[in-house]
C-alpha positions as CSV (number, residue, x, y, z in Angstrom):
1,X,58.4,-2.3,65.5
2,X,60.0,-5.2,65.5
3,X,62.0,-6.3,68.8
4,X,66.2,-6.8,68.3
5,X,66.5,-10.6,69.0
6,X,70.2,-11.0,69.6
7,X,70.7,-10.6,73.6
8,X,74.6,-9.8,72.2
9,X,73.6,-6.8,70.3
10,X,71.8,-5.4,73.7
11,X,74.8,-6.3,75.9
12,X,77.1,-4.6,73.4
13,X,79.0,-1.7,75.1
14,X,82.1,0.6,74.5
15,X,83.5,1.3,71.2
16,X,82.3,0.5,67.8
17,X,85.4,-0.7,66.0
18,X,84.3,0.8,62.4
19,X,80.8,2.8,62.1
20,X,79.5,3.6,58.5
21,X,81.5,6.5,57.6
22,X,83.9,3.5,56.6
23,X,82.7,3.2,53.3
24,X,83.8,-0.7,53.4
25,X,81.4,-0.9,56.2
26,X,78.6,1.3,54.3
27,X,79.0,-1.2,51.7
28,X,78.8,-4.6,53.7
29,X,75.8,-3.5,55.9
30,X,73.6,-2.5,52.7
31,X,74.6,-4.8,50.3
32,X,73.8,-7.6,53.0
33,X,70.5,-6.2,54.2
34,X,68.2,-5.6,51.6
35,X,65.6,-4.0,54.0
36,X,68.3,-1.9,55.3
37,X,68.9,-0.6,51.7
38,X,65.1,-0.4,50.6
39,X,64.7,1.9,54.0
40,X,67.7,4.5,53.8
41,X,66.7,4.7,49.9
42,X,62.9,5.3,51.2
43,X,64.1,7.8,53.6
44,X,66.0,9.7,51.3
45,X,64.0,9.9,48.4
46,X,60.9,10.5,50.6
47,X,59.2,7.0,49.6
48,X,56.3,5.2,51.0
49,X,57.7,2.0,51.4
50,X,54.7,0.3,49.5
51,X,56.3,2.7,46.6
52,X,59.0,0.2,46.3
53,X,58.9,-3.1,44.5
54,X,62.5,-4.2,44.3
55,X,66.1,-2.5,45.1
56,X,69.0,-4.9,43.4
57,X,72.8,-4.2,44.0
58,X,73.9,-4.5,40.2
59,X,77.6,-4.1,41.5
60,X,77.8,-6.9,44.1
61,X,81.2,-7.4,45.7
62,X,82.4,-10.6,47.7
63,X,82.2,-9.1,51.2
64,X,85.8,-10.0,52.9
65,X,87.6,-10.8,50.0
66,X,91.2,-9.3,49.4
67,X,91.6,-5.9,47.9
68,X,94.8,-5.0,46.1
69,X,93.5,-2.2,45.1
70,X,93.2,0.2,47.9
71,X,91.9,2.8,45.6
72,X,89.3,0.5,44.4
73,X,85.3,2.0,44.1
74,X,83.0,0.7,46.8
75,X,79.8,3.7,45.8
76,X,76.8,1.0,45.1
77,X,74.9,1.0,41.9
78,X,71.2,0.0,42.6
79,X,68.0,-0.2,40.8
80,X,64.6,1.1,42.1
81,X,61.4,-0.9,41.2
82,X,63.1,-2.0,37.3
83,X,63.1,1.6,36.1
84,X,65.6,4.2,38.7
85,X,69.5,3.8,38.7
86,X,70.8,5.0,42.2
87,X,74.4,5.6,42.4
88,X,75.2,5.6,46.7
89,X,78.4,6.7,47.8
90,X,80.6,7.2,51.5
91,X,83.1,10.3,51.0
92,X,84.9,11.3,54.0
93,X,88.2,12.6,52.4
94,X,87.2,16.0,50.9
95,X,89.6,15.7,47.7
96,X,87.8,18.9,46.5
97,X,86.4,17.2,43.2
98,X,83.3,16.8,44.9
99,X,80.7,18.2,42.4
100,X,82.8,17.3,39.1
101,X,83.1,14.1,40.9
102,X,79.1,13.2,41.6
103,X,78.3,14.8,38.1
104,X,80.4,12.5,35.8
105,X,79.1,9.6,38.0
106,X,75.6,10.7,37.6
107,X,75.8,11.1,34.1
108,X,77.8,7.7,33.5
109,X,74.6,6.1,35.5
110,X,72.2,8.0,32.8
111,X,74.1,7.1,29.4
112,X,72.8,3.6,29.7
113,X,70.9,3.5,26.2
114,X,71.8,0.5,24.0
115,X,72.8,1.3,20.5
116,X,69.0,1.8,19.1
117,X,67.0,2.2,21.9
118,X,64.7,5.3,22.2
119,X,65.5,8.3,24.4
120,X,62.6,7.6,26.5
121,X,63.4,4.6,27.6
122,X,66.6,5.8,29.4
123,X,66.0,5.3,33.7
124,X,66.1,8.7,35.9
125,X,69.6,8.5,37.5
126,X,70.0,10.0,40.9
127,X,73.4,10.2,42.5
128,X,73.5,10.6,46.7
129,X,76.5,11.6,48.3
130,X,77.4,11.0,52.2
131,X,80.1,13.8,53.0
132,X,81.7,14.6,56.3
133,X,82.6,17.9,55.4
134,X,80.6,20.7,54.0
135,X,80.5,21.1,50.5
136,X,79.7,24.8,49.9
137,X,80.9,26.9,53.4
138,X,79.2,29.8,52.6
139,X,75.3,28.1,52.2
140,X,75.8,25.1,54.5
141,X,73.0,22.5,54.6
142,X,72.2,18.9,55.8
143,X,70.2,17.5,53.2
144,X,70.3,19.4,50.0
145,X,68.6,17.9,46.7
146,X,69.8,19.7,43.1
147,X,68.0,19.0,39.7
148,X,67.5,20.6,36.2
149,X,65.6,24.2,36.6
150,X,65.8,26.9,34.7
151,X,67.8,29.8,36.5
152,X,65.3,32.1,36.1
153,X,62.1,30.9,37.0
154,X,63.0,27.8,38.1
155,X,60.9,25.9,35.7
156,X,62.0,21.9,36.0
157,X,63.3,20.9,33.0
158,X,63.6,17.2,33.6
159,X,63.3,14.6,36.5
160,X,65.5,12.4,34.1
161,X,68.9,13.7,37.2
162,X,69.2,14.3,40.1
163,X,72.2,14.8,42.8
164,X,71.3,14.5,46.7
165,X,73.9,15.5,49.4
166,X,74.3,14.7,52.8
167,X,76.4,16.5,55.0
168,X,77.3,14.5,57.9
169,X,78.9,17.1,59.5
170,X,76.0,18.8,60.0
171,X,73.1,17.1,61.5
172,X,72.2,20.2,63.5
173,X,70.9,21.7,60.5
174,X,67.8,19.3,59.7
175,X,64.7,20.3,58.9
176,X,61.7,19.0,59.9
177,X,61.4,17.5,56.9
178,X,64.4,16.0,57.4
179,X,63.2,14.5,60.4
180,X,60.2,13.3,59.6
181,X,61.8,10.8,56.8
182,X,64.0,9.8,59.7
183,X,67.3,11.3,57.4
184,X,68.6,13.1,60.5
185,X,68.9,9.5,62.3
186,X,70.3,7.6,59.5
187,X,73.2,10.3,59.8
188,X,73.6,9.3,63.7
189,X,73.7,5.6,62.7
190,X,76.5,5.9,59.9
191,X,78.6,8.0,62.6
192,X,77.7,6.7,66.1
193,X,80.9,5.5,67.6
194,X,79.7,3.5,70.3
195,X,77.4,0.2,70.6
196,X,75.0,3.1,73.4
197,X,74.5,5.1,70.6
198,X,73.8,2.3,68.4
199,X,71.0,1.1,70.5
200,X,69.6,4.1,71.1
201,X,69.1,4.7,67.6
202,X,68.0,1.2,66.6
203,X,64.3,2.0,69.2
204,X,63.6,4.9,66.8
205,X,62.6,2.8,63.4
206,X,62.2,-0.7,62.1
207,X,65.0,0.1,59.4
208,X,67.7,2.0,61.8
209,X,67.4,-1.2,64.4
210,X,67.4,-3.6,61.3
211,X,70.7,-1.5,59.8
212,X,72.3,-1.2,64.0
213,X,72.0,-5.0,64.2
214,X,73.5,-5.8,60.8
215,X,77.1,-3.2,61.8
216,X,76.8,-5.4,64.8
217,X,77.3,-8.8,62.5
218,X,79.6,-7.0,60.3
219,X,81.3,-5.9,62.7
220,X,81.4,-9.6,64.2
221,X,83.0,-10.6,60.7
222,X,86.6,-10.8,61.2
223,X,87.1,-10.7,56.9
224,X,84.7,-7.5,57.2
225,X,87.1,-5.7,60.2
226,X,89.9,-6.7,58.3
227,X,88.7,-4.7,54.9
228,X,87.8,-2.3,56.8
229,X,91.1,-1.8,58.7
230,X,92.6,-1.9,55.0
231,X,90.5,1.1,54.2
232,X,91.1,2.7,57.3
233,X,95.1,2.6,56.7
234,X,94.0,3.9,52.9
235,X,92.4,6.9,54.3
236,X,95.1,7.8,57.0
237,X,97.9,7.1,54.5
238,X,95.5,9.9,52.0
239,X,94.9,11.8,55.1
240,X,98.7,11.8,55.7
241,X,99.7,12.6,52.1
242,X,96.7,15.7,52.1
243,X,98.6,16.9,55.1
244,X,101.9,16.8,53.5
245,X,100.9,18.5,50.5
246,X,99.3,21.5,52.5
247,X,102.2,21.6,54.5
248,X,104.0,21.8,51.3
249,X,102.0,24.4,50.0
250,X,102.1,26.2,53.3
251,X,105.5,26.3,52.6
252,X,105.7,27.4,49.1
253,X,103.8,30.5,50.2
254,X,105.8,31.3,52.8
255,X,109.0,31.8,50.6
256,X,107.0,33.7,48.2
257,X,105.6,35.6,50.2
258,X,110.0,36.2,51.8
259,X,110.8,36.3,48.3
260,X,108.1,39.0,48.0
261,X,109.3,40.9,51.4
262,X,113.0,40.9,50.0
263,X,111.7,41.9,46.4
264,X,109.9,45.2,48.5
265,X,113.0,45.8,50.7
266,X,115.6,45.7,47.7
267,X,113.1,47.9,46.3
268,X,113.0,50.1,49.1
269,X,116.6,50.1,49.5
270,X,117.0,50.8,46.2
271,X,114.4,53.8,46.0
272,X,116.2,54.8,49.4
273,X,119.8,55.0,47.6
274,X,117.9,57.0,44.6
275,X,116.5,59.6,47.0
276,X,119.6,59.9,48.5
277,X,121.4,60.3,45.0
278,X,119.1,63.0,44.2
279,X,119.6,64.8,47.3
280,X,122.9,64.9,47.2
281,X,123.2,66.0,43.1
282,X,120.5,68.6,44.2
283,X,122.9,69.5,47.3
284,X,125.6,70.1,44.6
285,X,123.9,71.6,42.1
286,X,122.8,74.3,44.8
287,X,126.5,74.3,46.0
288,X,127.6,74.9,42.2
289,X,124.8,77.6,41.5
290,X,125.9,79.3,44.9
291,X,129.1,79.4,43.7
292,X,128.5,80.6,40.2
293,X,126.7,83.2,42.4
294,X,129.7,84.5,44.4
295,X,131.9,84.6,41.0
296,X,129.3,86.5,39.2
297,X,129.2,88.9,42.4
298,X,133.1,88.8,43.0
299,X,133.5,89.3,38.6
300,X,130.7,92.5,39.1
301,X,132.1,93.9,42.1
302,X,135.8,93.9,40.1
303,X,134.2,94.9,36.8
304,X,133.1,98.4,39.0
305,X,136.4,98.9,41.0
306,X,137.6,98.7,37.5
307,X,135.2,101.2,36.5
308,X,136.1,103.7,39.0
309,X,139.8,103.5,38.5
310,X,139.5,104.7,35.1
């Protein structure tokens, strides 16, 4: 392994000002690191690292440079060894358009045929998504993987897409396959939130010390901090606005559900006043009927005093 040569990076201490679950941050420490790139991509695709001839960015951005656009994509577009487009992306806002989301970016990665070119010369696409929130809460996983099978007997019908997920959230479930491509650590590095952490990390592989010194540079980079305080405020201001919109929600049920109670109550009331109705028509109709009773006995008992005077 190689040693850490910047005395700084050892002496660092206390809190990391943004980790990698900034996807500003993501994007500066790979797209300024090659090696860092070529070994999460290794790690995550389970590659030999003498697998891989060449990783390019093809979607470069001037690190530091003003954003107007808050809402602006940083996911990273690269190409594996001339012949696999990659799509990489930081999500740690669940806007719950997750899998529509990954799906019509994986599939904008695929359709990359010129106007006639063959169908077999189109590039496998494989999309990889970091989450910090689970995706499906009912089958949670760390590291789940998802291709083209056929629902019954899982027969792969193509290699040609693929859609990898990391869930950030839960690093306590990886396998030991996860572990042994080191994919459990790289999830530790993008969410350590202190410079111990960080060097603890950076002794377990070549790649994670080469990726803990480069969020140390970054880091360093007072354009970097800056864009990454921008995206920061982005995600607090979305986080705010999420908030708002549950609370909003929250709301909207509540009065249905009063408007609901009062709905049931008037409806009680009302079947309340109906029983009461009927009991009282059914207390006067067996008034009247006794009544008609007495004056059929009274009109009987006269009919046969009449009788007897005669």
């Amino acid at each position: 392994m190689n040693q850490i040569s910047s005395p700084a990076f050892l002496d660092a201490k206390g809190p990391i000002p943004y980790n990698m679950t900034n996807d500003y941050m993501f994007r500066a420490v790979l797209q300024s690191n090659n090696k860092v790139l070529r070994g999460l991509i290794c790690s995550l695709l389970h590659l030999s690292e003498q697998k891989v001839v060449s990783v390019e960015i093809t979607n470069p951005v001037i690190l530091g440079e003003t954003v107007t656009d808050k809402e602006f994509r940083l996911d990273i577009n690269v190409v594996l060894n001339n012949r696999t487009l990659i799509n990489l992306e930081m999500q740690i806002a669940n806007k719950l358009n997750w899998r529509e989301r990954s799906v019509m970016y994986l599939c904008r990665s695929f359709d990359q045929l010129n106007h006639g070119q063959d169908y077999l010369d189109a590039k496998p696409a494989v999309h990889i998504g970091f989450l910090d929130y689970t995706l499906f809460e009912e089958q949670p996983e760390f590291y789940a993987s998802y291709k083209l099978i056929n629902v019954k007997n899982h027969q792969k019908y193509s290699d040609s897409l693929a859609l990898h997920v990391v869930d950030l959230s839960r690093v306590d479930l990886a396998t030991e396959e996860d572990k042994r491509y080191h994919i459990h650590e790289w999830a530790m590095l993008f969410k350590a939130t202190t410079w111990e952490e960080i060097n603890m990390l950076a002794s377990k592989d070549e790649y994670l010390q080469e990726a803990s010194e480069t969020i140390f540079r970054m880091s360093a980079d007072d354009l970097v901090r800056k864009r990454c305080r921008d995206r920061e405020e982005y995600y607090q201001d979305l986080r705010s606005y999420e908030r708002k919109i549950e609370l909003d929600r929250i709301e909207h049920e509540q009065d249905i559900r009063s408007y609901e109670r009062k709905i049931e109550q008037d409806r009680l009331e009302h079947e309340q006043d109906r029983l009461e109705h009927e009991q009282a028509i059914a207390e006067k109709d067996q008034h009247l009927a006794e009544k008609d009773a007495l004056i059929r006995q009274l009109l009987a008992e006269n009919e046969a005093l009449r009788k007897q005077q005669k």
